[in-house]
N, C-alpha and C positions, 0 to 999 in steps of 0.2 A: 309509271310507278305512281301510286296512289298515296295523296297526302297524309295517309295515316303511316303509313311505310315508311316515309319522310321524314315524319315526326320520332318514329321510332328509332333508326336511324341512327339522330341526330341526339336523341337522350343517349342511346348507347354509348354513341362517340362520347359525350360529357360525363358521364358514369365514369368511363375511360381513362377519361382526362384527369379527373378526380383521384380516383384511384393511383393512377401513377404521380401525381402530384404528392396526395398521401405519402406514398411508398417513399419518397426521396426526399421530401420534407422533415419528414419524421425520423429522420434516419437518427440514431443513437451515436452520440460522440465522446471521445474519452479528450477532456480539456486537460487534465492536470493529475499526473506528472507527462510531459511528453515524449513519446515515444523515445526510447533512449538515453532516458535522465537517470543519474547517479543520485540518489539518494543517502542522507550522511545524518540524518536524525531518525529518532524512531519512532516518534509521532510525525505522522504526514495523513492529508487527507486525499482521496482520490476524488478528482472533480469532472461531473458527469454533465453531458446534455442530451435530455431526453429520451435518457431510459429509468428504468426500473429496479436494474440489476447489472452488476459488477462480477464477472466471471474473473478469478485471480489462478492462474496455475504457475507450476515450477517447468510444464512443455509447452512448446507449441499448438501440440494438438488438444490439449486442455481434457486429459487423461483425469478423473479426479481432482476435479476444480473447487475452491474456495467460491462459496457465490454469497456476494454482499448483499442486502437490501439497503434502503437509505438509515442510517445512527447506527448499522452495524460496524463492530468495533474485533479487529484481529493484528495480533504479535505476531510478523513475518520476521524469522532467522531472516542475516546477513546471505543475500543470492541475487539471482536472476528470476524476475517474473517475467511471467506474459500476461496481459489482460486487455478484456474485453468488456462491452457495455450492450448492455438487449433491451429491449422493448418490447411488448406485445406484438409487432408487426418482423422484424428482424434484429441483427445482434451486427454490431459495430465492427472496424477495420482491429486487428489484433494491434497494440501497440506492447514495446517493453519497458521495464524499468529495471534497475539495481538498487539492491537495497547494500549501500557500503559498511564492512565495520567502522566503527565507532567507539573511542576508549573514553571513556568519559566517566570523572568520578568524582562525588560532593561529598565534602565534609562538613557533618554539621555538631554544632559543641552543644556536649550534656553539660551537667550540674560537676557529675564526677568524672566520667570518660566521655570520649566522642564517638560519634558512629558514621563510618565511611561508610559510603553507596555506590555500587555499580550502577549508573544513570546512563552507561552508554549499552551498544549492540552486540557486545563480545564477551567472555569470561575474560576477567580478570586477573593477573598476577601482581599482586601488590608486595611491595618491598619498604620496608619501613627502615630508612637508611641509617637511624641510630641503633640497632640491635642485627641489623642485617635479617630481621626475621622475611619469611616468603610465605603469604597468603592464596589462596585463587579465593577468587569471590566471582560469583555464576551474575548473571546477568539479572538486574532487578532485584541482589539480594545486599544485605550489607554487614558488616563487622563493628564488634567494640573495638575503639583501638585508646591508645595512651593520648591524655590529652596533650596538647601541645608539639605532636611528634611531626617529624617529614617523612612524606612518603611519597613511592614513584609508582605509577601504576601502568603493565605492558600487557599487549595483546598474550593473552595467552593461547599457546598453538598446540594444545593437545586437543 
């Protein structure tokens, strides 16, 4: 064998080396939520290493997938995801999360009425316990209500 052969060889094998080094180095990882975490607020951030993009779907097999890039910003309903992370070279181990309801709701005092807010993950049924009156209030939206009143607010299941 002739030492140019040798030499040649021998870059291949390191080309080689490289390469699959590359490949598993770089591999894209989904740090945060992990796999299987319940989720109970509705701001959360998904925390990525070493990719580019965030594949979000409602299947496994990522049929019509939500795809993030980094500062993008999306309202997932109360469910089941699946998500993945990619990179220029390949696309990350699938992990899940859940996004749980959440009743959650702020009252903040006007001058002359107050104005309740649906700040949680679910519609609303509000009960304003001195008139017996029965509100829905949708998610992100809010109502005038009497100032000073008590109120009790339930998942609503329609």
């Amino acid at each position: 064998m002739t030492t140019t052969r040798k030499i040649l060889i021998a870059e291949a094998v390191l080309v080689l080396g490289i390469v699959v080094y590359m490949y598993f180095s770089m591999a894209p990882e989904a740090i945060s939520p992990i796999s299987g975490q319940s989720i109970f607020e509705p701001d959360f951030v998904l925390e990525i290493g070493n990719g580019e993009e965030v594949l979000v779907s409602r299947t496994p097999d990522f049929s019509n997938p939500i795809i993030l890039k980094e500062g993008s910003e999306v309202d997932l309903p109360v469910g089941t995801y699946y998500w993945k992370v990619r990179n220029w070279l390949r696309e990350g181990e699938i992990n899940t999360f859940v996004i749980e309801s959440n009743v959650g709701l702020n009252l903040r005092e006007g001058s002359e009425q107050d104005l309740l807010e649906n700040s949680g993950t679910v519609d609303v049924k509000v009960n304003e316990k001195k008139s017996g009156t029965i509100t829905g209030v949708g998610v992100g939206e809010s109502i005038e209500v009497e100032k000073g009143g008590e109120f009790e607010g339930k998942q609503d299941e329609n």
